[in-house]
N, C-alpha and C positions, 0 to 999 in steps of 0.2 A: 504494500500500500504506500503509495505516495504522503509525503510531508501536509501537501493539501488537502487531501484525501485523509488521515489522519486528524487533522486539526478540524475539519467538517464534521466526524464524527463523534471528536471532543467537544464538540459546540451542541449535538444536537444532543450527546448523552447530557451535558451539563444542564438543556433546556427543560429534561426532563424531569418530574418528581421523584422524589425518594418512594420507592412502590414498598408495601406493605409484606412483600413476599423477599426482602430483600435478606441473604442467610450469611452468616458468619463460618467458616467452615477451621475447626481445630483439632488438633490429634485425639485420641482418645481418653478420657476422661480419668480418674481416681487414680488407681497404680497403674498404671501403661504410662502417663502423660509425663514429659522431662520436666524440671526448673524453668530451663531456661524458655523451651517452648509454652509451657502454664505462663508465665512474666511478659511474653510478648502478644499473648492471646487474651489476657485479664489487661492488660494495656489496651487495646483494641475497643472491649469491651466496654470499658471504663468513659472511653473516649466519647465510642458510638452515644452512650448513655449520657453523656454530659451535653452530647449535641442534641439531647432530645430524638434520636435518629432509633424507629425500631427496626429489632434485629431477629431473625431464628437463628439459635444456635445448631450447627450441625456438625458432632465429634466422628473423624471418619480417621480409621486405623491408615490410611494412605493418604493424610491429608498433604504431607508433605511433596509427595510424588506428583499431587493433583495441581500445587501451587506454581503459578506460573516463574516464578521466582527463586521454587523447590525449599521457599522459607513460608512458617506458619505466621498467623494465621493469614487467610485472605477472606474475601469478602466477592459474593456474587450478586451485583445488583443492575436488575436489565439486564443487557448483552453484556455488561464490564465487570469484569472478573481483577481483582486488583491488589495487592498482597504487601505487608508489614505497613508499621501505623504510619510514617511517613507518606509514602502512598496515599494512604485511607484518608491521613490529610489534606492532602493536594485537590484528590476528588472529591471530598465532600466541601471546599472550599470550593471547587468548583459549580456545587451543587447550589453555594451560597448558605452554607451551613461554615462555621468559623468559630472557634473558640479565642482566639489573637488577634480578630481585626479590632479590640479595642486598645491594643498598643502601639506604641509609638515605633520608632525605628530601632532606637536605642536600646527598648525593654526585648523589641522581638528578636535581636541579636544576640543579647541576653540569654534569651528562652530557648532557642537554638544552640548556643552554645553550651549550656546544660546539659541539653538534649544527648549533643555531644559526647559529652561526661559520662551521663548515665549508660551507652551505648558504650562506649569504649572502655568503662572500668567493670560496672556492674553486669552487663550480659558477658562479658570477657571471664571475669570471674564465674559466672556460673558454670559457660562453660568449661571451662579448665578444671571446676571441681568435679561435674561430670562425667567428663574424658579422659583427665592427665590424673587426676589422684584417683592411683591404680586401687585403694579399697571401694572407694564413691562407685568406680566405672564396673568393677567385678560383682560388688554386692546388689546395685542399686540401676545405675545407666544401662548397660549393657540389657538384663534379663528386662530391662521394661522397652526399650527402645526393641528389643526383638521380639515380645512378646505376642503381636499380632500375627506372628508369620512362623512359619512349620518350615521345621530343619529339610535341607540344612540354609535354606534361605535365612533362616533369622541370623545364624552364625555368620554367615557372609556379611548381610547386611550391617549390620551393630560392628561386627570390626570395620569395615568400609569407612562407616560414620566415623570411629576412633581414628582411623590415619586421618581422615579429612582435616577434621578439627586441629588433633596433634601437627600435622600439616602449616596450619593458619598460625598455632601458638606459636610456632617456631620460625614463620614469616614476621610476625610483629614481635617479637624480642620476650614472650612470655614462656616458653619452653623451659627456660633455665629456671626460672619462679620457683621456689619453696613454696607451701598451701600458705604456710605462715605470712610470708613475704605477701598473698595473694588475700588473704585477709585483711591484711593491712590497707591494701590498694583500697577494699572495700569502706575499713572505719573512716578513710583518709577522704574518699567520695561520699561519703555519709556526712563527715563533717562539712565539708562545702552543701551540700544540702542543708542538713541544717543551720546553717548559718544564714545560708539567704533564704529560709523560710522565716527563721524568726517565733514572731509571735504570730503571725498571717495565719489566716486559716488556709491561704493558699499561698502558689510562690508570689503570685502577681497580685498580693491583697486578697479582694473580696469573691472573683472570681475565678473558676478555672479553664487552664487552659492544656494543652497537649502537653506540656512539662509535668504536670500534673497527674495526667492519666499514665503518661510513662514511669513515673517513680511509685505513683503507687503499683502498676500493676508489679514492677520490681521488688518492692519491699512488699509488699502484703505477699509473692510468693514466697519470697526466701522465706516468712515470720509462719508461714503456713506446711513448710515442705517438708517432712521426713529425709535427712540424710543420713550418711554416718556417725555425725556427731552434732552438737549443736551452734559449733563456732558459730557458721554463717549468720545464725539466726540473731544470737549474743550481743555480735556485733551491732548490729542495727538497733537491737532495743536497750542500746545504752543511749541512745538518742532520743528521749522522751516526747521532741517535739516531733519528730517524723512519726513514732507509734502517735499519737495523737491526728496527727495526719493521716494516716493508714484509715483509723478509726471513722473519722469523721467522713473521709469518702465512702467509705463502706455503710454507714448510716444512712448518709446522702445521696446516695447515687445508686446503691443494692439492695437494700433494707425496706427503705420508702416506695422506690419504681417496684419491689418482687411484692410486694402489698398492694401495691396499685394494679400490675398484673393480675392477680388473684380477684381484683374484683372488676377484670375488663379492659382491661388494655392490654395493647397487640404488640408489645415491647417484652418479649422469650430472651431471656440471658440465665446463665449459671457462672458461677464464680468459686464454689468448692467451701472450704472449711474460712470459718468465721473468728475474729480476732477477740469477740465479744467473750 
């Protein structure tokens, strides 16, 4: 398809409404689902939810395989098929659905760069706990990452997955990392959050935006996940303001809409174990 051709059909998908059939598609649910994929699927979630935007969730054992991007989650609305929250940003700003157009230039550079952060310390650390620390990846990553699939596919697969990743940690300079060294990465990005949240009930004050739905979906996984031990989890809830944070979206945005649901609204989301 040509660039004009292209942009014609970004014009006419943006003209259209958000349709009521529009599905969220994520890996499978309780024990199959990873860290790091639960974090960027409850980010998603969190997001959709804040735009007011309803969603069917739909847990498909090959969601990964099915995403155009071969990263979870995506989202099928209309013909447009569109995958991690980035993405999911752009089109639903497309849509004229916006969590940041009440920033300035200044704050949204800000909030991007965050974004940044969170992305390059906190899913880097999941994953590495995942994959590289060989107890996490033996007991935990492995049997649930191949779970769906009957030998010796699952064997294949779940190692495959392990060089990939092992792969990346070793392009960006984290191969060498101690877990301990990688926790730290963690308290040290936790601290920058906390700092520029403060006392706000969000980062940007009174409202929220996509920095928002990314860090909670991050910390409300890691505070909710069964690993091998509890560091991951420790770390974050030494920071009182972020669990308060965690808290207050989950009230606000899961709690209140799965109530409203229940008596009639067409907004279907799950979000797992509760911090309550």
């Amino acid at each position: 398809m040509s660039l004009a051709a292209e942009a014609f059909v970004s014009q006419i998908a943006a003209a259209e409404p958000w349709p009521e059939n529009a599905t969220l598609y994520q890996p499978l649910n309780d024990d199959q689902v990873l860290l790091s994929d639960c974090a960027s699927s409850l980010a998603v979630q969190a997001y959709l939810k804040m735009c007011g935007l309803p969603v069917h969730l739909c847990c498909r054992a090959n969601a990964e395989y099915m995403s155009p991007s071969g990263k979870v989650p995506f989202i099928h609305v209309g013909n447009q098929v569109v995958s991690e929250l980035g993405p999911i940003v752009q089109f639903t700003k497309a849509k004229g659905h916006s969590l940041s157009d009440g920033l300035d230039d200044v704050q949204r550079a800000e909030m991007k760069a965050y974004m940044e952060l969170v992305n390059n310390m906190l899913l880097t650390a999941e994953l590495y706990i995942q994959w590289c620390d060989n107890a996490t990846a033996a007991e935990i990553t492995r049997p649930r990452y191949s779970s769906p699939y009957s030998w010796p596919l699952n064997y294949i697969l779940a190692y495959q997955k392990q060089w990939e990743v092992r792969r990346k940690m070793n392009a960006i300079g984290w191969a060498g990392k101690s877990l301990e060294q990688v926790y730290e990465d963690v308290s040290q990005c936790c601290q920058a959050l906390s700092q520029r949240l403060g006392t706000q009930p969000y980062f940007f004050n009174k409202q929220p935006t996509e920095l928002d739905a990314l860090v909670f979906g991050h910390l409300f996984t890691i505070l909710t996940t069964r690993l091998t031990n509890d560091e991951l989890g420790e770390r974050v809830k030494s920071f009182t303001n972020l669990l308060s944070f965690c808290r207050r979206i989950e009230q606000n945005y899961f709690e209140e809409q799965d109530r409203d649901s229940q008596s009639g609204a067409s907004s279907r989301h799950s979000k797992g174990p509760s911090l309550m």
